[in-house]
C-alpha positions as CSV (number, residue, x, y, z in Angstrom):
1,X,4.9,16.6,30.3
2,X,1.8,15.9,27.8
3,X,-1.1,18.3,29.4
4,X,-4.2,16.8,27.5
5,X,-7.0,19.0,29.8
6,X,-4.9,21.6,29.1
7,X,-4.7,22.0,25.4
8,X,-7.9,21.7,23.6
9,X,-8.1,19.8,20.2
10,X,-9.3,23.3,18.8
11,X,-11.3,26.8,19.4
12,X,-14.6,26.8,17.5
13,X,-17.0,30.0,17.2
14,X,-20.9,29.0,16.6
15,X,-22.9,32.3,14.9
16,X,-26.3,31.5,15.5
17,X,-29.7,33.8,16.2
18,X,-31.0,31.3,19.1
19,X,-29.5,30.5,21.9
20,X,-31.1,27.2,22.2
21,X,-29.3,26.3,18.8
22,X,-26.2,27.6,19.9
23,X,-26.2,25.3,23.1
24,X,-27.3,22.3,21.3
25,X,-24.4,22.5,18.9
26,X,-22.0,24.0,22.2
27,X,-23.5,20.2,23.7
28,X,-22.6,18.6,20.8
29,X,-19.1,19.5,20.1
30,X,-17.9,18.4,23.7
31,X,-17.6,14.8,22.7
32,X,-14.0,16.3,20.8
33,X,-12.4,18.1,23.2
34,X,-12.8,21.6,21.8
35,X,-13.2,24.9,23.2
36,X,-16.2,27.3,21.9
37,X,-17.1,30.6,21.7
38,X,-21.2,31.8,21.4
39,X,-22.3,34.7,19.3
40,X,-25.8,36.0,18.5
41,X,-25.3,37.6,15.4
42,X,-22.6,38.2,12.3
43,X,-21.3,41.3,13.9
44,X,-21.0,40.1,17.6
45,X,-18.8,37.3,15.9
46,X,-16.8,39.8,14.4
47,X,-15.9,41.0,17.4
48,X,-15.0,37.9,19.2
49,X,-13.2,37.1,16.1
50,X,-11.0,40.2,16.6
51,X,-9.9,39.2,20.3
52,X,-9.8,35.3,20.3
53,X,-7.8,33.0,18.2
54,X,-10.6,30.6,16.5
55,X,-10.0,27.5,14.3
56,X,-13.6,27.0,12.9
57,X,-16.3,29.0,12.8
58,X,-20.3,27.5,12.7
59,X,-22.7,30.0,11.2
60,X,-26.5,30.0,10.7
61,X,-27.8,31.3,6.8
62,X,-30.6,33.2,8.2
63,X,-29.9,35.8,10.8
64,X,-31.0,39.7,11.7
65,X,-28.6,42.1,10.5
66,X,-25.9,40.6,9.0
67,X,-26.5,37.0,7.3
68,X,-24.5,34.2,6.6
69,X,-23.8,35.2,3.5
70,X,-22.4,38.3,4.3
71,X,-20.9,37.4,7.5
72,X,-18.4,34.9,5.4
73,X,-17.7,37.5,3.2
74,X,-16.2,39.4,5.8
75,X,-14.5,36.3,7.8
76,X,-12.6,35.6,4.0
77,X,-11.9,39.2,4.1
78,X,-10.6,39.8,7.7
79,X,-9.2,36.2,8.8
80,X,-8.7,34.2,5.8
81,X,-7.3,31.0,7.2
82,X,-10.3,30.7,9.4
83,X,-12.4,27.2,7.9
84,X,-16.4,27.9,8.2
85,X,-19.3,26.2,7.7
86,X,-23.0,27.6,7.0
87,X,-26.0,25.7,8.4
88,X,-28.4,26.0,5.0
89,X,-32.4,24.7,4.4
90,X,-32.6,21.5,3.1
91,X,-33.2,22.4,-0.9
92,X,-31.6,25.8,-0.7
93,X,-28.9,25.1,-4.1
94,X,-28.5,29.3,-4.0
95,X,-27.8,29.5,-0.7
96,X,-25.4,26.6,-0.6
97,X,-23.4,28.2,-3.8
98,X,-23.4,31.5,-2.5
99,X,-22.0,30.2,0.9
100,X,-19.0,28.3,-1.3
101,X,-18.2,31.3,-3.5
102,X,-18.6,33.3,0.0
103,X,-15.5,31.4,1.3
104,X,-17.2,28.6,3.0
105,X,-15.3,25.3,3.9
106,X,-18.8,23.3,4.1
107,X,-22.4,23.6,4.4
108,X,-24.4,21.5,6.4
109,X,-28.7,21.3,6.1
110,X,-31.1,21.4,8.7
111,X,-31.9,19.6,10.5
112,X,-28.8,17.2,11.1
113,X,-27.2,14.6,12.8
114,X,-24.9,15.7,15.8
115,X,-22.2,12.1,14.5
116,X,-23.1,14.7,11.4
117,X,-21.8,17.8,12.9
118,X,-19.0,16.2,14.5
119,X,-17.2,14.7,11.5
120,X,-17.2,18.4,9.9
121,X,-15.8,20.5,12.3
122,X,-13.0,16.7,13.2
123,X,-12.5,17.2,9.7
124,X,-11.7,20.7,9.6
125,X,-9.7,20.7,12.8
126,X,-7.5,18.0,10.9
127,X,-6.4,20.0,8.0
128,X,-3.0,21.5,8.7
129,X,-2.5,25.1,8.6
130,X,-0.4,27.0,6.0
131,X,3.5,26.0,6.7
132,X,5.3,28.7,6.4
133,X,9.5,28.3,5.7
134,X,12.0,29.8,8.6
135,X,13.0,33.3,8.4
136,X,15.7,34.4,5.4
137,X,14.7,30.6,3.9
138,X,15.9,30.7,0.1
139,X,15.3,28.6,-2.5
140,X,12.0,27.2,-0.4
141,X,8.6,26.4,-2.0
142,X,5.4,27.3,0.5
143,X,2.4,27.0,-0.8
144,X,-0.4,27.0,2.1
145,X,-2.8,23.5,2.6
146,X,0.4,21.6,3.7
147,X,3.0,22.2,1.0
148,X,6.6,22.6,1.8
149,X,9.9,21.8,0.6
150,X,13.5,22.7,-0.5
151,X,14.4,19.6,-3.0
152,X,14.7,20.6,-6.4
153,X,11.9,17.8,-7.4
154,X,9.6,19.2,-5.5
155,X,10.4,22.7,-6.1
156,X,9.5,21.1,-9.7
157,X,6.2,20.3,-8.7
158,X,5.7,23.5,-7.5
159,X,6.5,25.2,-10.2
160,X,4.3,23.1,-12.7
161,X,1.6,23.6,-10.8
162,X,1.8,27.2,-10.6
163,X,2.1,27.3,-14.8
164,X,-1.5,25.3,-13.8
165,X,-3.1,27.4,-11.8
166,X,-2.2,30.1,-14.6
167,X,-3.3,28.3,-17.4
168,X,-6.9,27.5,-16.4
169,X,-6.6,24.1,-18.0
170,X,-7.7,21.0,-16.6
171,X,-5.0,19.3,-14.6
172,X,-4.1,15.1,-13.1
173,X,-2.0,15.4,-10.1
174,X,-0.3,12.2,-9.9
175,X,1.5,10.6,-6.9
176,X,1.7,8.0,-4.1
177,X,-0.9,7.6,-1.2
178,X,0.0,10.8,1.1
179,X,2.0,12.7,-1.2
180,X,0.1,15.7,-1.1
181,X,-2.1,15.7,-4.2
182,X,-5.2,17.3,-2.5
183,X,-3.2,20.0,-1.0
184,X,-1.5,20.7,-4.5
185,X,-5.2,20.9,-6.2
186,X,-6.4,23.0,-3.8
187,X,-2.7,25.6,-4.2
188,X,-3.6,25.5,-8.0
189,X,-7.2,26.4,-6.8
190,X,-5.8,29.2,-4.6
191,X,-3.3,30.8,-7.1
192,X,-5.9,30.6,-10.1
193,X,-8.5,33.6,-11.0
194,X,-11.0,31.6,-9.8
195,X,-10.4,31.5,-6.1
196,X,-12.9,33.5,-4.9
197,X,-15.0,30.6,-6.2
198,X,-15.9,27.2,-4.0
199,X,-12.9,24.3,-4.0
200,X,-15.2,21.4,-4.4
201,X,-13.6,18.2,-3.3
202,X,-15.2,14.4,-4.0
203,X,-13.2,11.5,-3.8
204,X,-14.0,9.0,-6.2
205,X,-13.0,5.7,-4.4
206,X,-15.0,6.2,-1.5
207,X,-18.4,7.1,-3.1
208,X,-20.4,3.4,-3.8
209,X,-21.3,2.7,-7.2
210,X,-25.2,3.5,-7.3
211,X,-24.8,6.7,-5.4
212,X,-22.0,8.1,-7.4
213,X,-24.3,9.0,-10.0
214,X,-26.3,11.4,-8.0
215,X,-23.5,13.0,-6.0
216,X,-21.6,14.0,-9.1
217,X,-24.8,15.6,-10.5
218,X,-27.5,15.8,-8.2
219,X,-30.9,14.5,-8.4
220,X,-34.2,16.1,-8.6
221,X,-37.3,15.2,-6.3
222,X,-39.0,11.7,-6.6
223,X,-35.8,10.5,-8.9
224,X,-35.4,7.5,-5.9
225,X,-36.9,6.6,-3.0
226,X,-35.6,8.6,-0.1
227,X,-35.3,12.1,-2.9
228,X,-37.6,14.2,-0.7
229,X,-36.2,17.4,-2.1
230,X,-33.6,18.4,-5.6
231,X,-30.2,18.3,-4.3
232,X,-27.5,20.2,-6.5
233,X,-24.3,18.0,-7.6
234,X,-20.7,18.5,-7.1
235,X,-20.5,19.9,-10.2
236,X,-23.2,22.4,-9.9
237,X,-21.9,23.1,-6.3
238,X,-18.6,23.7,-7.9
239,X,-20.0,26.8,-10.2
240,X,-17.1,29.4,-10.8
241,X,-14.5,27.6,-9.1
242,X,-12.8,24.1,-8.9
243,X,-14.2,20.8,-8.9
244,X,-11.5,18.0,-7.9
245,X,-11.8,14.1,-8.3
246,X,-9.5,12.4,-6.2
247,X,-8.5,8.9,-6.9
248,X,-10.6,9.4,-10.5
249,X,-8.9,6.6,-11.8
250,X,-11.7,4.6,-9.4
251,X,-14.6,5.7,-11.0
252,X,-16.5,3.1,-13.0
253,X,-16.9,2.3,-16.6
254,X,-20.1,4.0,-17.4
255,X,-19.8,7.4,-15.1
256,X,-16.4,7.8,-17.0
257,X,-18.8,8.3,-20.1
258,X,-21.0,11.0,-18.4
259,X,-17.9,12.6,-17.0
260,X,-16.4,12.9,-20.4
261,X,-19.9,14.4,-21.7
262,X,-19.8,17.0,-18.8
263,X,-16.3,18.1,-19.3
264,X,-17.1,18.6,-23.1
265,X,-20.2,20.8,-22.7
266,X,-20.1,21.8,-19.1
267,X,-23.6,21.2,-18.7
268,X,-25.2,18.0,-16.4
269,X,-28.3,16.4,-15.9
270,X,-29.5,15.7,-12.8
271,X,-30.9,12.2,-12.0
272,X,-34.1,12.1,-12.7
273,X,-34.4,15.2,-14.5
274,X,-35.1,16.3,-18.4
275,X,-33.3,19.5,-18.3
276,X,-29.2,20.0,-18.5
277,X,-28.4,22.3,-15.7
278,X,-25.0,24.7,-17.2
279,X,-22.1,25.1,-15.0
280,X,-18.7,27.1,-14.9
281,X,-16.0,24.7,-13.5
282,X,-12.2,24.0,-13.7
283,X,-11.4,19.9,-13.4
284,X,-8.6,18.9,-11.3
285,X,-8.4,15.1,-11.2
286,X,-5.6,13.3,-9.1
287,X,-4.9,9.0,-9.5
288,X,-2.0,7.0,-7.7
289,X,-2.6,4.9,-10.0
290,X,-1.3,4.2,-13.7
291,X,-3.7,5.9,-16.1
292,X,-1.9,4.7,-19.3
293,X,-1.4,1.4,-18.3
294,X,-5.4,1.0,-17.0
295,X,-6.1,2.5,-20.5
296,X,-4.3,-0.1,-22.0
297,X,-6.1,-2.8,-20.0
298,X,-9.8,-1.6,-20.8
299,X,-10.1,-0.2,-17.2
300,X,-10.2,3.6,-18.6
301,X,-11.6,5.4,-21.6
302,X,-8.5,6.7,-23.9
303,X,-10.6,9.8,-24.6
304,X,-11.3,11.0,-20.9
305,X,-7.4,10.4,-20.2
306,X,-6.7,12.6,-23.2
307,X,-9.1,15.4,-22.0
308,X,-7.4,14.7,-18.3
309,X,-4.3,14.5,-19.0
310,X,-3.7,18.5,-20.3
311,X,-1.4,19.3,-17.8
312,X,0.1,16.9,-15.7
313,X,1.1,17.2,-12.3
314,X,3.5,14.7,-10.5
315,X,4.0,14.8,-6.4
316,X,7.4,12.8,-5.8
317,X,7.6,10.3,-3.0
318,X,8.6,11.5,0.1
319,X,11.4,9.3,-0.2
320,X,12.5,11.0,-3.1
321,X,12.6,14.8,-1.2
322,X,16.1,14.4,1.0
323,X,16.3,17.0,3.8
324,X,12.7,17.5,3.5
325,X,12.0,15.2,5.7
326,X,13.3,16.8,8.1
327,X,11.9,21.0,7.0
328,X,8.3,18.9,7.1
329,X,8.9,17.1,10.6
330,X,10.0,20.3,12.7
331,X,7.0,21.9,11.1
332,X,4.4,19.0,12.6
333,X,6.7,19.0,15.5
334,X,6.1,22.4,16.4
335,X,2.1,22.3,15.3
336,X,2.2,19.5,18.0
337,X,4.5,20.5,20.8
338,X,1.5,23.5,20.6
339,X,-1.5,21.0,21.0
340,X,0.1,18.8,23.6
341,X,1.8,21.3,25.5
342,X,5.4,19.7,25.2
343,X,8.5,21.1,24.3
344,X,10.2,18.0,22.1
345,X,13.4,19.1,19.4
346,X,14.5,17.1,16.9
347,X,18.2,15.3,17.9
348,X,20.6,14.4,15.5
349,X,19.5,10.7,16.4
350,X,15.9,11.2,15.4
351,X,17.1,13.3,12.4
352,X,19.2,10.1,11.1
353,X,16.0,7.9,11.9
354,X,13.6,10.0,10.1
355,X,16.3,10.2,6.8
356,X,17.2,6.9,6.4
357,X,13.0,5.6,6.8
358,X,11.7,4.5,3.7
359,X,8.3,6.4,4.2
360,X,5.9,4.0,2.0
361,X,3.2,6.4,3.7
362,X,4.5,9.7,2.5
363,X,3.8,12.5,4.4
364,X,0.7,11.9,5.7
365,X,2.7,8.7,7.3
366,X,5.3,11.5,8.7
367,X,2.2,13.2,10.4
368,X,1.6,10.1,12.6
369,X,4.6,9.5,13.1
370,X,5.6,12.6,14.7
371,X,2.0,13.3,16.4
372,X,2.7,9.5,17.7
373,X,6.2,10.1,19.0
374,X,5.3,13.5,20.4
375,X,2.5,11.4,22.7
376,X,4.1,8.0,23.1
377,X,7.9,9.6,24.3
378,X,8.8,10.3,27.9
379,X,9.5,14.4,28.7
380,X,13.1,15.2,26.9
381,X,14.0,12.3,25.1
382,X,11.9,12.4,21.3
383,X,11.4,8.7,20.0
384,X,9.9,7.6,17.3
385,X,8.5,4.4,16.5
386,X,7.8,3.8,12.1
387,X,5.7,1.5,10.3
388,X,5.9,-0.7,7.6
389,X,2.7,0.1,6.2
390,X,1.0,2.8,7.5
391,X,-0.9,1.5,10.7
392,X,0.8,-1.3,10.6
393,X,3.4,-1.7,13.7
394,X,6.4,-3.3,12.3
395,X,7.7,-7.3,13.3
396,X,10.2,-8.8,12.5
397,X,10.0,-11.9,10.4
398,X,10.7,-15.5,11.1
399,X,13.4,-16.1,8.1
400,X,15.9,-13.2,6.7
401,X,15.0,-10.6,4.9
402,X,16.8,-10.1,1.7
403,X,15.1,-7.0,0.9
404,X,17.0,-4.1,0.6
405,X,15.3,-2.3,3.6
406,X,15.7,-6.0,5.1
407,X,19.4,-6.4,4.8
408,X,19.7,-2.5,6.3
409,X,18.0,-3.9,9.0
410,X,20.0,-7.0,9.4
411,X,23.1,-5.0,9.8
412,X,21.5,-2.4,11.8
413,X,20.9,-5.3,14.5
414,X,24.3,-6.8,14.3
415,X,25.9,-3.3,15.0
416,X,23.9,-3.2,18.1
417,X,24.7,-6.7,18.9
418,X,28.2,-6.1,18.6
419,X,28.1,-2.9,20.2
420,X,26.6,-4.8,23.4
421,X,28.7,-7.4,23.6
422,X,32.0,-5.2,23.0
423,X,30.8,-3.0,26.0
424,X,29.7,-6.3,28.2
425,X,26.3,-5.4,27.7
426,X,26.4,-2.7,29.7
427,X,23.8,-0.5,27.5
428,X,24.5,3.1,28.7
429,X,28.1,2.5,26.9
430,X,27.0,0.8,24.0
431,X,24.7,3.1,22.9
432,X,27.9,6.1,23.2
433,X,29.8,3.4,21.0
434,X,26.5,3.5,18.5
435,X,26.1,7.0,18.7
436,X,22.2,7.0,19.9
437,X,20.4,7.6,23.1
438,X,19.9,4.9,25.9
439,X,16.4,5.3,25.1
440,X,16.9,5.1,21.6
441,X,19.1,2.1,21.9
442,X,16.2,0.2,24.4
443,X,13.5,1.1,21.7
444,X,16.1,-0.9,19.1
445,X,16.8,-3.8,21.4
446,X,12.9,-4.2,22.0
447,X,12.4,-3.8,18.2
448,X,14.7,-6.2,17.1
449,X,13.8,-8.6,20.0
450,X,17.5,-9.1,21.0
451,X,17.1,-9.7,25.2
């Protein structure tokens, strides 16, 4: 049975000198469902820290004793896996690095929003932890951030990526939508000498046009309206550690210039400002999309690609990984079973489903799918429901499908057909005869529409 008051969506620890602050942001955090803990100072926190499991931790900058600074020093030191953020003055660009190279998953300045708040610690709580393989594995690939696998072309992957991390070059992780390219930057972040510096992600798609500028590189006071203070960029922010572009190959035309001019003398300037600000970075980009051929179409300067394109990374589809499918869905299933409180397994029924789906999504698509059968499926009996496109519930259209996934469907529902009307519709025995559940064989009648 799914015990939703029972399981909290995650355990967060707020570090803060005033206990009015702390229960404003203890208020805040209730609209998600998450447990918290209060401390008044870095080493009270410690403490908690050593007696309670915790998923986030929320820290003030300035503090009596211990500060922030320090206090995330130790957090990276004693419980690495733990995500933090530091609440910084608006303008503080020191504080913020130090905060980043200190370990910090995020900084947030006062004062902020609480919908502000909110989205950081949801965001957080939404990473998956580090997947680790079963006990005696060989031949297996972890790599912590989501990475897992046993087929050789991911193992490939893998193993590019760690010649990457060593090489200190720039990188382009390439791949499908929800094939893992953020959690392969941030592995050749991890296993490179700069670590112990900030993992600084942007993703380029998402930014609009006429801010993009002044995320990438900050802006100084008075550069716009609404500039009340100098705000440091990504790159800046990224200073001794790793700066990653997602989707890079969405960045317009005339920031792909600036970029270029960036990479070649690590120095930016700051919109609005006269004088280049020097940084220390390492450039991973990542693209689903074909570089080369939006090179060749005018839609990407040749000379950024080139400076891109030093080592290249390539995530295979999940499509492509065989049994993985499977290693990855007992992992999410037992990350789930934990939140929800159930006690699902995988059957050999849902192991066949989950091979033989097509998973346009990936794994991020595999995530749902098992979160949503974990929810959705009565006690004992695991089903799960896949999409065509991710979101997208699946129909069934009007005229035949001569796909190839449509003709597997087409026999798939005259095998069941045939199986019910051998067994006189009686479904218990027809699903025997099909080798599936009862439930699974209702799920397929309802999907296919066949009563």
């Amino acid at each position: 049975m799914i015990k939703h008051q029972e399981a909290p969506h995650g355990v967060v620890l707020i570090v803060d000198d005033q206990a009015h602050m702390r229960e404003v942001i203890s208020a805040s955090l209730r609209a998600l469902d998450v447990k918290s803990y209060q401390a008044e100072s870095g080493e009270q926190a410690l403490e908690i820290l050593a007696n309670e499991n915790v998923d986030v931790v929320l820290s003030d900058f300035r503090m009596p004793g211990m500060d922030g600074i320090e206090f995330l020093r130790r957090l990276r030191e004693e419980r690495p896996a733990i995500r933090s953020v530091l609440f910084t003055g608006h303008g503080q660009m020191e504080t913020v690095i130090g905060a980043l190279r200190a370990g910090a998953s995020d900084f947030l300045a006062k004062p902020f929003e609480n919908q502000e708040l909110r989205s950081i610690v949801q965001r957080l709580l939404d990473l998956p932890g580090e997947m680790l393989p079963p006990s005696g594995a060989r031949g297996t690939a972890v790599a912590p951030l989501g990475l897992l696998g046993e087929s050789p072309v991911f193992l490939q992957s893998i193993y590019t990526a760690r010649k990457a991390a060593a090489a200190g070059s720039s990188a382009l992780v390439t791949g499908e939508s929800g094939t893992g390219k953020e959690g392969v930057a941030r592995f050749i972040h991890e296993s490179s000498d700069r670590s112990s510096g900030p993992f600084i992600p942007v993703n380029c798609g998402a930014i609009p046009e006429n801010l993009i500028e002044s995320e990438l590189f900050g802006h100084v006071r008075g550069a716009y309206t609404g500039a009340l203070s100098d705000r440091p960029g990504k790159f800046v922010l990224a200073h001794g550690g790793t700066l990653f572009l997602d989707e890079i190959g969405e960045m317009p035309l005339p920031m792909q210039v600036r970029l270029l001019r960036a990479l070649q003398e690590h120095a930016v300037e700051p919109v609005g400002g006269e004088t280049p600000v020097q940084t220390d970075f390492r450039l991973i980009a990542a693209t689903h999309r074909d570089l080369r051929e939006d090179v060749r179409a005018g839609r990407f300067r040749e000379d950024l690609w080139f400076r891109l394109h030093v080592i290249p990374v390539a995530m295979p589809p999940l499509r492509e990984r065989g049994a993985d499918v499977t290693l990855l869905a007992r992992h999410f299933l037992k990350h789930f079973n934990s939140r929800y409180g159930t006690q699902f397994a995988l059957s050999p029924e849902n192991e066949w489903a989950l091979l033989k789906h097509p998973w346009p999504g990936n794994v991020r698509e595999l995530v749902n799918a098992v979160e949503r059968a974990v929810v959705l499926s009565a006690p004992n009996e695991l089903v799960f429901q896949f999409d065509d496109v991710e979101g997208i519930p699946r129909s069934e259209p009007e005229s035949m499908d001569v796909s190839v996934r449509g003709r597997r469907r087409n026999a798939e529902r005259e095998a069941i057909v045939e199986a019910l009307e051998a067994c006189r519709w009686n479904k218990t025995r027809a699903a025997e005869r099909l080798g599936i559940s009862r439930r699974g064989l209702l799920y397929k009648i309802k999907e296919y529409g066949i009563l």
